[in-house]
BAZAMI-28366 format. One record per atom (N, C-alpha, C): residue number from 1; residue in one letter; chain; atom name; x, z negated, y negated. Coordinates in steps of 0.1 Angstrom, whole numbers, m for minus. Example, Ala and Ser with C-alpha at 12.3 -4.5 7.8 and 13.67 -1.06 7.14 Angstrom:
BEGIN
{node 1,'A','A','N',{132,m78,57}};
{node 1,'A','A','CA',{123,m78,45}};
{node 1,'A','A','C',{132,m78,33}};
{node 2,'S','A','N',{128,m71,22}};
{node 2,'S','A','CA',{137,m71,11}};
{node 2,'S','A','C',{129,m79,0}};
This chain:
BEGIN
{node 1,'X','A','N',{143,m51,m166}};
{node 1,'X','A','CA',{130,m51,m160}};
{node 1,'X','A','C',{131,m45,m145}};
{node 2,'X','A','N',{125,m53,m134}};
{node 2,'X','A','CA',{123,m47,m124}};
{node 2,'X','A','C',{121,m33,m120}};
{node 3,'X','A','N',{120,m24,m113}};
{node 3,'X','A','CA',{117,m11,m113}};
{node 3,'X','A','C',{100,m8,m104}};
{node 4,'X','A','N',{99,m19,m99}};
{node 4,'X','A','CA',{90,m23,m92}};
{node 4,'X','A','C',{80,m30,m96}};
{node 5,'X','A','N',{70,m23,m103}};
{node 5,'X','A','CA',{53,m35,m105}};
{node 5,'X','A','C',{49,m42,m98}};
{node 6,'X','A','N',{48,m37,m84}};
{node 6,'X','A','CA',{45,m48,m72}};
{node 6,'X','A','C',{56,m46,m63}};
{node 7,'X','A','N',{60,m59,m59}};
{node 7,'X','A','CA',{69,m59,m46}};
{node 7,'X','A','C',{64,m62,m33}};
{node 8,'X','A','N',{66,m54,m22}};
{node 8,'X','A','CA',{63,m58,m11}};
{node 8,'X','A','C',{67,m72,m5}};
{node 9,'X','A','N',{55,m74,2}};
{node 9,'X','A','CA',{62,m88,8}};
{node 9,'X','A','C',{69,m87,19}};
{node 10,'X','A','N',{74,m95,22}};
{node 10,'X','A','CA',{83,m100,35}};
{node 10,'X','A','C',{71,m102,48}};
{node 11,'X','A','N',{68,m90,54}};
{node 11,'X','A','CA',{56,m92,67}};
{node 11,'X','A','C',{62,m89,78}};
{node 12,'X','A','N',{59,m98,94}};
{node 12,'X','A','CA',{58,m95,100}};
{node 12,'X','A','C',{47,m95,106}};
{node 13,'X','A','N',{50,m92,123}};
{node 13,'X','A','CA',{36,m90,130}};
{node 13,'X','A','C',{33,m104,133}};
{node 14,'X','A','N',{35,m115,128}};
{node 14,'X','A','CA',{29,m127,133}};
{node 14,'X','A','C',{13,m131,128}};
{node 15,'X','A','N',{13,m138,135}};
{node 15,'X','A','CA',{m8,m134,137}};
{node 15,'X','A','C',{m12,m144,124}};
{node 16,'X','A','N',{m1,m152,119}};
{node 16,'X','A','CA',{m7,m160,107}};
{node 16,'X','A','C',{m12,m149,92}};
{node 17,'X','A','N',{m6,m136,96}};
{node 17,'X','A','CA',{m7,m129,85}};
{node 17,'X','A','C',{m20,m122,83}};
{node 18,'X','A','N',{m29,m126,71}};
{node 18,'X','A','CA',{m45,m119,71}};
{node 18,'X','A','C',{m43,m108,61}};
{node 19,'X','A','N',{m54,m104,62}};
{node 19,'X','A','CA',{m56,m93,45}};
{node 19,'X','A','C',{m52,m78,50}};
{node 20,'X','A','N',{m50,m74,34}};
{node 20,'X','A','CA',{m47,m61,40}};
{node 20,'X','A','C',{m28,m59,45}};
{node 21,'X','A','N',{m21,m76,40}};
{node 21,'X','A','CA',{m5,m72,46}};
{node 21,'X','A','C',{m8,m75,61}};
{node 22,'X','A','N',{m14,m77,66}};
{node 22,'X','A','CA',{m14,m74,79}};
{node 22,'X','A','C',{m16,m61,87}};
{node 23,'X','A','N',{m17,m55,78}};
{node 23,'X','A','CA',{m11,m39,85}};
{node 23,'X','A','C',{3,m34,81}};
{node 24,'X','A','N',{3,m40,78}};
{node 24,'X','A','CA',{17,m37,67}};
{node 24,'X','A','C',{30,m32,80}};
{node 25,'X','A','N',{36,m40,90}};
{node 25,'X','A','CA',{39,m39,98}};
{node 25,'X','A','C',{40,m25,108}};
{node 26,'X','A','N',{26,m22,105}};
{node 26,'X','A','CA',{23,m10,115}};
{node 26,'X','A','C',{22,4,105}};
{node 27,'X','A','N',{23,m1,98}};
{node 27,'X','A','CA',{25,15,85}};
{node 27,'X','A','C',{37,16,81}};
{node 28,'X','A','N',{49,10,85}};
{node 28,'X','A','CA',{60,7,87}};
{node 28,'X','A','C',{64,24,99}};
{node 29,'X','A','N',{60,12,106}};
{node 29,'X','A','CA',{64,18,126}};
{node 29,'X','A','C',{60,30,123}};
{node 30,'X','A','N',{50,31,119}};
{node 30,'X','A','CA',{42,43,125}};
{node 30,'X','A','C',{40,58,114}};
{node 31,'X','A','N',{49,55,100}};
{node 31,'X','A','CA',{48,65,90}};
{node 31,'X','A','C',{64,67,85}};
{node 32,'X','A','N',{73,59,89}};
{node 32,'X','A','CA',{87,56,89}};
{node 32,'X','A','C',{90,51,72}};
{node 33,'X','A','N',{82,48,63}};
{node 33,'X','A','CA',{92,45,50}};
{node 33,'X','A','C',{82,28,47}};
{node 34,'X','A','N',{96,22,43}};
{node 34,'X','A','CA',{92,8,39}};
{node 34,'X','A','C',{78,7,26}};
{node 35,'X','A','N',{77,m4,31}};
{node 35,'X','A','CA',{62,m3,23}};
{node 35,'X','A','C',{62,m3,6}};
{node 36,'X','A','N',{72,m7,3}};
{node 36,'X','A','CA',{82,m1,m13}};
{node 36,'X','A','C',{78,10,m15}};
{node 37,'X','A','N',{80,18,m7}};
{node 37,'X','A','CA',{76,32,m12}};
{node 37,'X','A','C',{64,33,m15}};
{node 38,'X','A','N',{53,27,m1}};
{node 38,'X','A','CA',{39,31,m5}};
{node 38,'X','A','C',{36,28,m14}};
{node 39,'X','A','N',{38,11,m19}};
{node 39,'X','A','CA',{33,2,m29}};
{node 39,'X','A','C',{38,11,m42}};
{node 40,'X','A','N',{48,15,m43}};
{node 40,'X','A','CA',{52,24,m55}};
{node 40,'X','A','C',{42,37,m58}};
{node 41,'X','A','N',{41,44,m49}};
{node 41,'X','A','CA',{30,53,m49}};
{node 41,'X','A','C',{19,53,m56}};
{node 42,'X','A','N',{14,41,m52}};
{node 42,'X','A','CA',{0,33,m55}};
{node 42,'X','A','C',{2,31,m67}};
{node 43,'X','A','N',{9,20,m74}};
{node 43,'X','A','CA',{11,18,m86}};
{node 43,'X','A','C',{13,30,m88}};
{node 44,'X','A','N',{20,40,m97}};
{node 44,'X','A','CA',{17,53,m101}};
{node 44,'X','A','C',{5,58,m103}};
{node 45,'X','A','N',{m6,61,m90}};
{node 45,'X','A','CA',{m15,65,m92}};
{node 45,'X','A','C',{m22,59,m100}};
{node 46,'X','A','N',{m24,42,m98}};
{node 46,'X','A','CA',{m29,32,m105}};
{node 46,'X','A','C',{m29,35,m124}};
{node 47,'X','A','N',{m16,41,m121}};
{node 47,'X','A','CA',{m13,40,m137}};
{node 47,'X','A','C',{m15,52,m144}};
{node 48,'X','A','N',{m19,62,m132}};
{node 48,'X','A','CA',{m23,76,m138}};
{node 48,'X','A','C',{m40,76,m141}};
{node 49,'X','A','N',{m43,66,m141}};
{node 49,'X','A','CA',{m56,65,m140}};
{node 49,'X','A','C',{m65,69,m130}};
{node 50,'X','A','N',{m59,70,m114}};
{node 50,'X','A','CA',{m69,68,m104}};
{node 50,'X','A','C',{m75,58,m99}};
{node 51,'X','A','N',{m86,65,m90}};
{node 51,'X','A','CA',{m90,52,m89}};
{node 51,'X','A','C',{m89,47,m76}};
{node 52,'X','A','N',{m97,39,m70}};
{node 52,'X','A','CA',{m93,32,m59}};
{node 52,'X','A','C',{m95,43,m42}};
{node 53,'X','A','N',{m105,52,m47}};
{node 53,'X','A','CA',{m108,58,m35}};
{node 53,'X','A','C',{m106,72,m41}};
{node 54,'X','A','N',{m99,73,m50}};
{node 54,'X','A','CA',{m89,91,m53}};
{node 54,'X','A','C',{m74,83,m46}};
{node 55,'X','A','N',{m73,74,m47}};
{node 55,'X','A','CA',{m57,72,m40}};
{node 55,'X','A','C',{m61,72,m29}};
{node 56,'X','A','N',{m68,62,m22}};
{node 56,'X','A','CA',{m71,60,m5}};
{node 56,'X','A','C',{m72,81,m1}};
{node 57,'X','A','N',{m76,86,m4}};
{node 57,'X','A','CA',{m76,101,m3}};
{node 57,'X','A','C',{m68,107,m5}};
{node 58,'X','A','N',{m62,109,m13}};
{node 58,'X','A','CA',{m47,109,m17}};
{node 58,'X','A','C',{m33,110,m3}};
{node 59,'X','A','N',{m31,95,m3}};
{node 59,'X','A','CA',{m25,89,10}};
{node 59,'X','A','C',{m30,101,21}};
{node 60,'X','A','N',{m43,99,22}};
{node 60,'X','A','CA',{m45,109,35}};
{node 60,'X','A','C',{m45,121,36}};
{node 61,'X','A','N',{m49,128,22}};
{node 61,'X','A','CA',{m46,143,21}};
{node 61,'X','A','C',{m26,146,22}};
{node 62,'X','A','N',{m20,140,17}};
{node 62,'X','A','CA',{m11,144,13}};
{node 62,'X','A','C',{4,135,18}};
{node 63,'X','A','N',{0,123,27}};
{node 63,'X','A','CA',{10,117,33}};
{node 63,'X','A','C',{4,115,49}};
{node 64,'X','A','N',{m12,121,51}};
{node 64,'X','A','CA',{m13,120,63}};
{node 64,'X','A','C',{m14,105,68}};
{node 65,'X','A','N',{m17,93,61}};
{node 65,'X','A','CA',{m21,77,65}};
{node 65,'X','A','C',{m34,82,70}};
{node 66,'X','A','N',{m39,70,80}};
{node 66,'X','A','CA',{m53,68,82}};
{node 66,'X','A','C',{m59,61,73}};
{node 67,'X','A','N',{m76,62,72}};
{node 67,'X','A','CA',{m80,59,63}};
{node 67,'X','A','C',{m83,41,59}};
{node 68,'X','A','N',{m79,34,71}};
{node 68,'X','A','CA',{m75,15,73}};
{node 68,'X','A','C',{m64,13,68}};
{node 69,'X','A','N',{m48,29,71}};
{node 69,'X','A','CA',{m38,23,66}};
{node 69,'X','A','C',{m38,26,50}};
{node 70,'X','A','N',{m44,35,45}};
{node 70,'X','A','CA',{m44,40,28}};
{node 70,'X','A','C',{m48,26,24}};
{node 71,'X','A','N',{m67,27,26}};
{node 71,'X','A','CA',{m72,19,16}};
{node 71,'X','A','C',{m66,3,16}};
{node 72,'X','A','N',{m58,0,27}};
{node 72,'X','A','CA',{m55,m17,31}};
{node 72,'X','A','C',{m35,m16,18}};
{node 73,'X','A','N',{m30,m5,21}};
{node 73,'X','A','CA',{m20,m5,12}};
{node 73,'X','A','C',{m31,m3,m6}};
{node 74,'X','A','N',{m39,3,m5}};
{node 74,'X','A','CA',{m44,3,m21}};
{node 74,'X','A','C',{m50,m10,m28}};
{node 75,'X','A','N',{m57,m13,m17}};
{node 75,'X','A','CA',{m65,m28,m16}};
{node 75,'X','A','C',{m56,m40,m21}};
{node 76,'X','A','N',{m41,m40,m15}};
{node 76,'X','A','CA',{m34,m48,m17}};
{node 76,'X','A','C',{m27,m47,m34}};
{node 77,'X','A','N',{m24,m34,m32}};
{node 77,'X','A','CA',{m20,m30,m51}};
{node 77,'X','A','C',{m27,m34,m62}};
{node 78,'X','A','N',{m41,m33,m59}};
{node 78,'X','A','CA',{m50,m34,m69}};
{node 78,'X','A','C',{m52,m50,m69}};
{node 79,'X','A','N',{m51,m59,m62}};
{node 79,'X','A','CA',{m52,m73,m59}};
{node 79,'X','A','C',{m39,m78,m66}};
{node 80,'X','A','N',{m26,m74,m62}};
{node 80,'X','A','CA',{m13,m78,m70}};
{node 80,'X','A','C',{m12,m75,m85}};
{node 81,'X','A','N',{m21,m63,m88}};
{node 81,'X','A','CA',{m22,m53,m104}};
{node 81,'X','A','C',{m28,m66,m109}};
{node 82,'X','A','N',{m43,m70,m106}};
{node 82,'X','A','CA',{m55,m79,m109}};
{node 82,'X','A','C',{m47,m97,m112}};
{node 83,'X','A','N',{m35,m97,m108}};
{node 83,'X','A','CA',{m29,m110,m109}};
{node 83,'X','A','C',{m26,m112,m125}};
């Protein structure tokens, strides 16, 4: 079994990309760990029974994201979970 519930996708900054992986890119640059890590985070919490806006809070109390970069990495977890 994979180790990974959701896998990140393959993003760059090209302007075809919408949603919340269009930040993806810049939460990259700007927080230094691949978005693997975030997405794994997420799932965890997801699985610890948080909810959508105890993680977006979370991210920010405790890894210091803004609150576009949390909820757009949570937004996208819960969309891949929902599949």
């Amino acid at each position: 079994m994979d180790p990974h519930r959701v896998i990140a996708p393959q993003v760059t900054a090209a302007p075809t990309v919408k949603g919340p992986a269009s930040y993806f890119p810049s939460i990259e640059e700007k927080y230094g760990q691949p978005m693997q890590h975030w997405i794994d985070l997420v799932v965890q919490s997801f699985d610890a029974g948080s909810t959508h806006m105890d993680i977006v809070r979370g991210l920010k109390a405790d890894h210091g994201l803004g609150h576009g970069h949390a909820n757009a990495i949570v937004a996208y977890v819960k969309a891949e979970l929902a599949r």
